[in-house]
MMTF fields as JSON, N, C-alpha, C and O atoms, coordinates in Angstrom:
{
  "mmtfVersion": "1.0.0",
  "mmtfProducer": "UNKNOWN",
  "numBonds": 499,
  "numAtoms": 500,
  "numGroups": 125,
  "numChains": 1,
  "numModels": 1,
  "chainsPerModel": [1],
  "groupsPerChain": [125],
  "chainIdList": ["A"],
  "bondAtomList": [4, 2, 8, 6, 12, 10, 16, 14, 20, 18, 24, 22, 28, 26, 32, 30, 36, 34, 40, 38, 44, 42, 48, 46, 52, 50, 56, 54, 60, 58, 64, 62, 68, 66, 72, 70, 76, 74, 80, 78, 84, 82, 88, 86, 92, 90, 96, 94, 100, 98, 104, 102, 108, 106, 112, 110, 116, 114, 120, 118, 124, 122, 128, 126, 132, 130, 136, 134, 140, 138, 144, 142, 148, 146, 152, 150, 156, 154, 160, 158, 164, 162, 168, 166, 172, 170, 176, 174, 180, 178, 184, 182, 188, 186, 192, 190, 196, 194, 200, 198, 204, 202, 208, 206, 212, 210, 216, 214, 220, 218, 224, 222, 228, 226, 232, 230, 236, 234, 240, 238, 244, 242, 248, 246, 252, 250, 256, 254, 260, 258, 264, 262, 268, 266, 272, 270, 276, 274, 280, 278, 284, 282, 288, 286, 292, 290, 296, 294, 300, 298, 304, 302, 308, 306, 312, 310, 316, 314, 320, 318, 324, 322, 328, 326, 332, 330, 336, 334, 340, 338, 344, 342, 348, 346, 352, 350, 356, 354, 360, 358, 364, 362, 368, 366, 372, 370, 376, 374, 380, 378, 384, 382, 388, 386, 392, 390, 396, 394, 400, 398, 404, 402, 408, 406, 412, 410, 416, 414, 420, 418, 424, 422, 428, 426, 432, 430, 436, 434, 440, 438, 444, 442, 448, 446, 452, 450, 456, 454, 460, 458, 464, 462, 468, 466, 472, 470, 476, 474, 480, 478, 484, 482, 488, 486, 492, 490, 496, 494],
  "bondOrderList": [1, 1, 1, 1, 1, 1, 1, 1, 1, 1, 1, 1, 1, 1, 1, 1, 1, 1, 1, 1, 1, 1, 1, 1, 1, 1, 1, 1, 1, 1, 1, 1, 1, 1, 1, 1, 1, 1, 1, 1, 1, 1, 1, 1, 1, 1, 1, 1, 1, 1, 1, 1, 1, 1, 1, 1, 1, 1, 1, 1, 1, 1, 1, 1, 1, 1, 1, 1, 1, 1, 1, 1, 1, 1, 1, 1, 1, 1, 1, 1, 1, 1, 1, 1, 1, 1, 1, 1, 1, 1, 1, 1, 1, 1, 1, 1, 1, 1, 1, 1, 1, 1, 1, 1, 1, 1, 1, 1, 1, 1, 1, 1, 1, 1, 1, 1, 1, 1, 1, 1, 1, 1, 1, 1],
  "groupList": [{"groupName": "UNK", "atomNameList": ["N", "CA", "C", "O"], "elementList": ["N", "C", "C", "O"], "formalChargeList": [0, 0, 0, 0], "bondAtomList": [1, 0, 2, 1, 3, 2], "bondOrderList": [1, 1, 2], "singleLetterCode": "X", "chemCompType": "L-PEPTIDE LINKING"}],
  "groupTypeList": [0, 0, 0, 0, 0, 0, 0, 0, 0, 0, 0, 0, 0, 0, 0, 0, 0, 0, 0, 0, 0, 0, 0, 0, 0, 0, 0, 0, 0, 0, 0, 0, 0, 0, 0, 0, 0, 0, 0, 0, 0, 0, 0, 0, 0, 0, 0, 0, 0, 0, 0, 0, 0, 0, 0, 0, 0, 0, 0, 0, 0, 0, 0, 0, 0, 0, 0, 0, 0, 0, 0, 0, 0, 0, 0, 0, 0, 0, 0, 0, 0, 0, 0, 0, 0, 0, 0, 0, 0, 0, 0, 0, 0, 0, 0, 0, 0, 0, 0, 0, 0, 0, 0, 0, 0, 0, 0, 0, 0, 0, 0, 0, 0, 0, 0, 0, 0, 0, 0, 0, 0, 0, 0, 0, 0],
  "groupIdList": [1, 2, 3, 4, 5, 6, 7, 8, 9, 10, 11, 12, 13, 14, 15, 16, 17, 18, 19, 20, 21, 22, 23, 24, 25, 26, 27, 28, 29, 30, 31, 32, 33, 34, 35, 36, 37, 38, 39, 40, 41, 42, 43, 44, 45, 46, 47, 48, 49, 50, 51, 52, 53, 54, 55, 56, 57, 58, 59, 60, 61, 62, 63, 64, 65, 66, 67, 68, 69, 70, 71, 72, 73, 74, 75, 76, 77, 78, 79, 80, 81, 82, 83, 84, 85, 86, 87, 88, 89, 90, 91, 92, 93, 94, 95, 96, 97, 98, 99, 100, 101, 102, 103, 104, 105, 106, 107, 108, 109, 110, 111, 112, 113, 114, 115, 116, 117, 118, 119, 120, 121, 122, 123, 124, 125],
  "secStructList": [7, 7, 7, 7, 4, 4, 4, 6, 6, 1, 1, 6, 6, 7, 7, 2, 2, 2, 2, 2, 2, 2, 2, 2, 6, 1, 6, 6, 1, 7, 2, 2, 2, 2, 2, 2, 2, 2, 2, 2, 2, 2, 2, 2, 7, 7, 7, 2, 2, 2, 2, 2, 2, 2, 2, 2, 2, 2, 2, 2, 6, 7, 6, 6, 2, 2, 2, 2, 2, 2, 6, 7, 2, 2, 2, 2, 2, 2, 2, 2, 2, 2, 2, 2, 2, 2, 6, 2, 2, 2, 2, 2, 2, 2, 2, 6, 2, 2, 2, 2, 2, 2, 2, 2, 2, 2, 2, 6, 2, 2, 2, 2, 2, 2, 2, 2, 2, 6, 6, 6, 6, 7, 7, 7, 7],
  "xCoordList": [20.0, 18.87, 19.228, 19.759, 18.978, 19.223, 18.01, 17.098, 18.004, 17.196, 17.121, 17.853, 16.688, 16.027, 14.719, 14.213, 14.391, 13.354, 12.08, 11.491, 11.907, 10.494, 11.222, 11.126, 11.905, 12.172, 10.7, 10.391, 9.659, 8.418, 7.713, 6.821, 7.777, 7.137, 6.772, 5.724, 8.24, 8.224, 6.782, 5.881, 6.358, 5.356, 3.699, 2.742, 3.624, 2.052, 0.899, 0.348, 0.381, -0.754, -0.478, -1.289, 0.739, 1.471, 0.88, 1.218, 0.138, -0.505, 0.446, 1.421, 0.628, 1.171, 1.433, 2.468, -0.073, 0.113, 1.101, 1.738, 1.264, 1.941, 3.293, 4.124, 3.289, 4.764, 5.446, 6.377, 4.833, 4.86, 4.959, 5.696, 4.472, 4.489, 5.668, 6.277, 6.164, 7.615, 8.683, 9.699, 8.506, 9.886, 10.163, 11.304, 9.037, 9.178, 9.449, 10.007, 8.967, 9.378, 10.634, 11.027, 11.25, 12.632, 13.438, 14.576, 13.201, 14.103, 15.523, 16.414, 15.828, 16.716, 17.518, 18.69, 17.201, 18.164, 19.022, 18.48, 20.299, 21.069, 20.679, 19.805, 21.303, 21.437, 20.925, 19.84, 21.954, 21.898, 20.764, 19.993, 20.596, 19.154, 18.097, 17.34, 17.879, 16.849, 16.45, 15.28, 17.455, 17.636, 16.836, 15.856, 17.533, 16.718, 15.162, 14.296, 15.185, 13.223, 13.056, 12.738, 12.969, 12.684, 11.902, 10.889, 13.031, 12.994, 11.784, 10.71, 12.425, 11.187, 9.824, 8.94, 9.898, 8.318, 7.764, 6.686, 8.676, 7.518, 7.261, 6.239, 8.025, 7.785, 6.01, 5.247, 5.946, 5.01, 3.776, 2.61, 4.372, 2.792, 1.552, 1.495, 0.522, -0.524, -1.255, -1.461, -1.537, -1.774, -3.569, -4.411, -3.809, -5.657, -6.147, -6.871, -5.548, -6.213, -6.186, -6.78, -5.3, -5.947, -6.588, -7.459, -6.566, -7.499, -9.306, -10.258, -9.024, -10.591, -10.744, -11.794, -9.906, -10.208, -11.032, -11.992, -9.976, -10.135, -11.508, -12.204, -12.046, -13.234, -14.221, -15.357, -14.05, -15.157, -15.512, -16.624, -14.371, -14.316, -15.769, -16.835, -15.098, -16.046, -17.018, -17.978, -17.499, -19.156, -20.019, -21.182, -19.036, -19.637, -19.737, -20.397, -18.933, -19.164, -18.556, -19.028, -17.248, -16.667, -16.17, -15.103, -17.334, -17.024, -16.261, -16.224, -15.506, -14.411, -12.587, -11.52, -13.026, -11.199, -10.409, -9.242, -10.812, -9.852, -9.792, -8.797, -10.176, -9.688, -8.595, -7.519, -8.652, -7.682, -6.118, -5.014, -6.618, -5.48, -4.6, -3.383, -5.263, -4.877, -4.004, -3.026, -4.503, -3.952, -4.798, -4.436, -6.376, -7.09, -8.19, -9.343, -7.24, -8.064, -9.455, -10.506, -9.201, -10.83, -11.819, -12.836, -11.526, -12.601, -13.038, -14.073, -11.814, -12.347, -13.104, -14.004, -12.951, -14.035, -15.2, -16.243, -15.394, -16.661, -17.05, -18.263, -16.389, -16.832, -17.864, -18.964, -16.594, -17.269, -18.513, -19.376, -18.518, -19.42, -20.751, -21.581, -21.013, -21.798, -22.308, -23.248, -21.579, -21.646, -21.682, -22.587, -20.069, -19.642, -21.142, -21.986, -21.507, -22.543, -23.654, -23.87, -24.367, -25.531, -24.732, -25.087, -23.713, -22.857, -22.584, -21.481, -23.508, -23.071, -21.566, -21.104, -21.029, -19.516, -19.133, -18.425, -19.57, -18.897, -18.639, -17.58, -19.931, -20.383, -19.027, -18.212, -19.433, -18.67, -17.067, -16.419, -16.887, -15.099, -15.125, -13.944, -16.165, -15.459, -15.012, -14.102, -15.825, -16.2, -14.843, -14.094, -14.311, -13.125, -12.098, -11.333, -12.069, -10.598, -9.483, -8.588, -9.004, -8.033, -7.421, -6.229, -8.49, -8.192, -7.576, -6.607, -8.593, -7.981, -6.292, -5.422, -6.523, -4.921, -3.775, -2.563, -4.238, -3.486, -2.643, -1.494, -4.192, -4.07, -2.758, -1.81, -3.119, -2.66, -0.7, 0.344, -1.002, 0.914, 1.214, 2.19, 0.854, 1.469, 1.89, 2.823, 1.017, 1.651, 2.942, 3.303, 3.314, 3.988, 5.123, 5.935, 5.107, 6.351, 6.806, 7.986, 5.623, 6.66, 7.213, 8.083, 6.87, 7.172, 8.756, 9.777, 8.612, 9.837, 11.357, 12.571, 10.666, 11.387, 12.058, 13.228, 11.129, 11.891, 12.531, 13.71, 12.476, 13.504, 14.745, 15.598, 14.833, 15.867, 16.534, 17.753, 15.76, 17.108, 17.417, 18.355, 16.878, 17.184, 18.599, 19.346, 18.738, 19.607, 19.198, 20.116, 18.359, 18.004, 18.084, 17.362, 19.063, 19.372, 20.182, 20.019, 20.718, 21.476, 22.699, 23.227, 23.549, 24.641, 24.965, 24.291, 26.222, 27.223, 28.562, 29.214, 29.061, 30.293, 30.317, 31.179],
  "yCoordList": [-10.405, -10.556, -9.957, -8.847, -10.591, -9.98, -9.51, -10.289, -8.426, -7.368, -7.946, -7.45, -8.539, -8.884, -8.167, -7.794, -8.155, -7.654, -8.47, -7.82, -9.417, -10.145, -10.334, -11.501, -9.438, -9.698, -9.052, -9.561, -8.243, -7.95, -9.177, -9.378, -9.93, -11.018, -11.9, -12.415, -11.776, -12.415, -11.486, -12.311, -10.281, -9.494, -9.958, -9.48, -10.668, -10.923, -10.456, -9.479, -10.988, -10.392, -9.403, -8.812, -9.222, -8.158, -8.455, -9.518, -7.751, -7.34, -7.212, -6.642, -7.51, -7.249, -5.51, -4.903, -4.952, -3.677, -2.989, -2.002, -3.369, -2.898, -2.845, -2.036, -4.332, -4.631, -3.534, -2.825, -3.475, -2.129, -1.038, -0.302, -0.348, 0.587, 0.784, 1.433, -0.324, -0.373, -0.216, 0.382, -0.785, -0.924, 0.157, 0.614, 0.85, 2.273, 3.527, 4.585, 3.177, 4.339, 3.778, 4.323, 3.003, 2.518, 2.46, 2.206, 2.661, 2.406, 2.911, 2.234, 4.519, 5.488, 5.067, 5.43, 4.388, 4.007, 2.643, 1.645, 2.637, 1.475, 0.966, 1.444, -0.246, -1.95, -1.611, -2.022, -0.567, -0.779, 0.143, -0.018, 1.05, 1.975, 1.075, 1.14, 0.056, -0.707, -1.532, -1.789, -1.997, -3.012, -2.15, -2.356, -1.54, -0.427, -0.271, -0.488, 0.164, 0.856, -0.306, -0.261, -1.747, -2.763, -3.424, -4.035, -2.874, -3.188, -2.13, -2.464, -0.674, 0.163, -0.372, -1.02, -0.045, -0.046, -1.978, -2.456, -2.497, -4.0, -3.81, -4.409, -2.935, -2.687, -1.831, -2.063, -1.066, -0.062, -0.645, -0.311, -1.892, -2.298, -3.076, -3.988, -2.261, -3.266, -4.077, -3.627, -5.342, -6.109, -6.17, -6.09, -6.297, -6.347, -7.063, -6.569, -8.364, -9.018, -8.625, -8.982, -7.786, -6.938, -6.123, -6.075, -5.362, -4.554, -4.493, -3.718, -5.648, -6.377, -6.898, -6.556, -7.666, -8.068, -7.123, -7.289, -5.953, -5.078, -4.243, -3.849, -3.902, -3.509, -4.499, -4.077, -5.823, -6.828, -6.413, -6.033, -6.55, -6.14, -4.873, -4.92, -3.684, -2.785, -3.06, -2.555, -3.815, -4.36, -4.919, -4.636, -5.957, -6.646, -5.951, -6.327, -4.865, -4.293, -2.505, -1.49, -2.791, -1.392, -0.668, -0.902, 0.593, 0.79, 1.652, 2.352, 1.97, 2.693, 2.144, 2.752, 0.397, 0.484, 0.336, 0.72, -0.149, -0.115, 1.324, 1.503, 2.332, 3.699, 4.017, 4.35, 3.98, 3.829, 3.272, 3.807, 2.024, 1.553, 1.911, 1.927, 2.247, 3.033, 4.225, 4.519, 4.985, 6.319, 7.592, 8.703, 6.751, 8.109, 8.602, 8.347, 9.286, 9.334, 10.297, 10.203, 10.999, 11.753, 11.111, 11.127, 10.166, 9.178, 7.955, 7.292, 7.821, 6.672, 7.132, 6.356, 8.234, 8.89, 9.175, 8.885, 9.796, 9.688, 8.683, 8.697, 7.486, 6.164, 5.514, 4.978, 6.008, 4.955, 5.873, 5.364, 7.227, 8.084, 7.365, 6.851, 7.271, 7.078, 5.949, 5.703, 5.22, 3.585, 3.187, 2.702, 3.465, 3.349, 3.78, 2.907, 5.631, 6.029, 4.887, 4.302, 4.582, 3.679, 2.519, 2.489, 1.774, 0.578, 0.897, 0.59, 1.744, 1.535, 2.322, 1.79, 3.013, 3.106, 2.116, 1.5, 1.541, 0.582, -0.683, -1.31, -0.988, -1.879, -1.829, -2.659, 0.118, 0.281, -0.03, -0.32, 0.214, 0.072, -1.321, -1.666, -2.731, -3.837, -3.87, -4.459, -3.19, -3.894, -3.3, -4.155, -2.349, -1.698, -1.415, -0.475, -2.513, -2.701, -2.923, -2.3, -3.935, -3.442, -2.224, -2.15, -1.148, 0.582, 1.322, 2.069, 0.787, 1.17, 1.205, 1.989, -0.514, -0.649, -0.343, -0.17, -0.339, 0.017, 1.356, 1.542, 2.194, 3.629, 4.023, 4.809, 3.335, 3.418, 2.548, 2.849, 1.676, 1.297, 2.464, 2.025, 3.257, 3.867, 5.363, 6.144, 5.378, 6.355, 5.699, 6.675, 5.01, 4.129, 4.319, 5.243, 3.478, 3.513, 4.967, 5.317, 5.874, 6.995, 7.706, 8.515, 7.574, 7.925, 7.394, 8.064, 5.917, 4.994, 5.557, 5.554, 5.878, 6.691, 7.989, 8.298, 8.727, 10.105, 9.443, 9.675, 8.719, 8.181, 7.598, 7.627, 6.828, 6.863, 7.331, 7.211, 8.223, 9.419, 10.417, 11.21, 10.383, 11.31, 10.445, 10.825, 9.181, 8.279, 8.189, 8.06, 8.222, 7.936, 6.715, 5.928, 6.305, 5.021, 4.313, 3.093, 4.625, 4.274, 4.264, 5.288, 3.168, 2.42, 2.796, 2.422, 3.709, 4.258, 3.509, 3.566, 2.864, 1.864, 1.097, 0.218],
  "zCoordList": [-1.315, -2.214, -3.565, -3.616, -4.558, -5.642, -6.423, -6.698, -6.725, -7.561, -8.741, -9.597, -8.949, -10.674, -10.233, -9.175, -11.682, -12.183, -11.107, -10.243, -11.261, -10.818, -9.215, -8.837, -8.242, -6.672, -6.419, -5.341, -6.799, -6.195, -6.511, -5.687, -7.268, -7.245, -5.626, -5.236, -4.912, -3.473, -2.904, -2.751, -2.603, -2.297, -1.963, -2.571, -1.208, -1.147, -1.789, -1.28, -2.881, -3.679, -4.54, -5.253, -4.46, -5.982, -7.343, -7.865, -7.914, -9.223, -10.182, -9.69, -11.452, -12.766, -12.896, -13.173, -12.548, -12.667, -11.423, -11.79, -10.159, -9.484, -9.387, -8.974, -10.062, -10.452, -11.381, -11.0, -12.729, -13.847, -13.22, -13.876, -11.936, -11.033, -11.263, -12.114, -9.765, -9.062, -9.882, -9.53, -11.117, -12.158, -12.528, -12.46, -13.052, -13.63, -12.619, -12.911, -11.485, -10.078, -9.596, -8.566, -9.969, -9.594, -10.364, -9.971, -11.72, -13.159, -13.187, -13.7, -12.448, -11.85, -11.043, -11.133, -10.266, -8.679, -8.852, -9.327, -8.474, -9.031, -8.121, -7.398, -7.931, -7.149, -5.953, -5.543, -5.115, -3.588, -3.441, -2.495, -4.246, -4.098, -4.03, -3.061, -5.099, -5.164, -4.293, -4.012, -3.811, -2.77, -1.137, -0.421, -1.176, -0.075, -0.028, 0.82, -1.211, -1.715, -1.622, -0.434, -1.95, -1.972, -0.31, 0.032, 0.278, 2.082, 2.838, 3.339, 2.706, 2.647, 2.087, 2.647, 1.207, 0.708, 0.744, 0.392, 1.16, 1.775, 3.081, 3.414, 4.374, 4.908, 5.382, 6.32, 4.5, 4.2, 3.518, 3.73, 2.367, 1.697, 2.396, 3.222, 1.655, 2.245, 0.881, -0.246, 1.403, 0.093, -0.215, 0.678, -1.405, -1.499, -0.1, 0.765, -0.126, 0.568, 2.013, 3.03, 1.716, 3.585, 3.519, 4.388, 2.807, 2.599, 2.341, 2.434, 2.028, 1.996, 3.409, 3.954, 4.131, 5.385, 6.577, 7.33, 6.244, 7.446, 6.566, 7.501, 5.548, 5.181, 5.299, 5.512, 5.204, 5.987, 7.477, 7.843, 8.285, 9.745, 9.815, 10.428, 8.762, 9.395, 8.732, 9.313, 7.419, 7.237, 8.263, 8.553, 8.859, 10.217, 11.64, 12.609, 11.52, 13.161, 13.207, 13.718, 12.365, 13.053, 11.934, 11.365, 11.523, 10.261, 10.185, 11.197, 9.283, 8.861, 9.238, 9.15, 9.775, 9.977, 8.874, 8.959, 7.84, 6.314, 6.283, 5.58, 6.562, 5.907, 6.962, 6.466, 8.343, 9.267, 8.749, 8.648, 8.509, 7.996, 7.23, 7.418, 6.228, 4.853, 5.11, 4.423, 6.312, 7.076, 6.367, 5.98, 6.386, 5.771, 7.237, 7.586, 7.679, 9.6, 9.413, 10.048, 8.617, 8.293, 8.096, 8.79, 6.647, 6.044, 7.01, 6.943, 8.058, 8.74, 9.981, 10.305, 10.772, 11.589, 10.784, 11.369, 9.271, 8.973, 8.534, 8.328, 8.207, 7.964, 9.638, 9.772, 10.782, 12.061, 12.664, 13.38, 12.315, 12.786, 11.844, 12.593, 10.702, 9.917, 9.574, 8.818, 10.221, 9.695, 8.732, 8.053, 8.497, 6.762, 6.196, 5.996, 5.872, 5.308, 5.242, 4.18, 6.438, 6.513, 5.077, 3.898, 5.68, 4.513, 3.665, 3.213, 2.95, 1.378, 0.963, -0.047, 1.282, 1.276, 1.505, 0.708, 2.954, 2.815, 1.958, 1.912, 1.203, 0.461, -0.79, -1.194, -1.211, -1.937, -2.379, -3.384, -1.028, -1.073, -0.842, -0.824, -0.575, -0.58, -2.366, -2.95, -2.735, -4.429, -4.549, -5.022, -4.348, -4.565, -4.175, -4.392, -3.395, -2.342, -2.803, -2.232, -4.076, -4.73, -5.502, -5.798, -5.835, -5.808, -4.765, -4.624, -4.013, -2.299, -1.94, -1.562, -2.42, -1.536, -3.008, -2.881, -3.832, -5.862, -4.809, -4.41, -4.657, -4.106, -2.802, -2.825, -2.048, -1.122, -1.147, -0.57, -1.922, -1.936, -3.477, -4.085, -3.909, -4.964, -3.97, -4.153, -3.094, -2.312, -0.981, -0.323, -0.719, -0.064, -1.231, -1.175, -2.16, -3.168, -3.232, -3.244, -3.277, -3.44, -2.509, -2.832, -1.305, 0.392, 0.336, 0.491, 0.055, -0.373, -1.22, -1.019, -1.953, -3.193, -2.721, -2.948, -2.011, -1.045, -0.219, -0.483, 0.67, 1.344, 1.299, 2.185, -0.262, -0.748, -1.174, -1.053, -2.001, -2.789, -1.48, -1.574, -0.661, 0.98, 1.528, 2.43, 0.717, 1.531, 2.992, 3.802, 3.293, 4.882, 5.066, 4.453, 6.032, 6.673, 5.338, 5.345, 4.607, 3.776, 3.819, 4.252, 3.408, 4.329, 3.049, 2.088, 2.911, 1.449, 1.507, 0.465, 2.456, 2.709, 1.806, 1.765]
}
């Protein structure tokens, strides 16, 4: 695969702004670095449009599994305890599910990013 600039483009539901993210949290790391974080962190992303899915899910029945997902295990026990706060959290975070998941792959990229400069699982041959 070659690393040009627009390879996050391949990324399901990748934003302009996320893209601007990635470039600039990757600007440092040559070819095979990139190529790596690249593999990592698609591994790891979650795209809006799931993120809205699985916050529909808990509008309709089981509230709090978008925060689950996300890996926010507090917010999502007080989400299912509460019923997504009698919805309106929940309501809230549909309106704001691309924050959510903005939120949630900017911490991923950088999980990504320690892992690479850790060289973990990084093939130096």
């Amino acid at each position: 695969m070659d690393m040009q600039p627009n390879a996050y483009m391949m990324l399901p539901g990748i934003t302009a702004e996320e893209i601007g993210f990635l470039q600039q949290a990757t600007a440092g790391l040559d070819e095979n670095q990139q190529k790596y974080f690249f593999n990592v962190y698609a591994g790891k992303r979650k795209s809006a449009q799931d993120v809205l899915l699985f916050t529909l899910i808990g509008f309709l029945g089981i509230a709090g599994v978008h925060r689950f997902v996300l890996g926010q295990i507090g917010m999502g026990l007080v989400y299912f305890f509460t019923g997504g706060f009698c919805l309106i959290g929940t309501i809230v975070d549909l309106i704001n599910h691309k924050t959510l998941a903005m939120e949630y792959n900017k911490k991923m990229a950088y999980d990504s990013f320690q892992i690479v400069k850790m060289g973990g699982g990084f093939n130096k041959f």
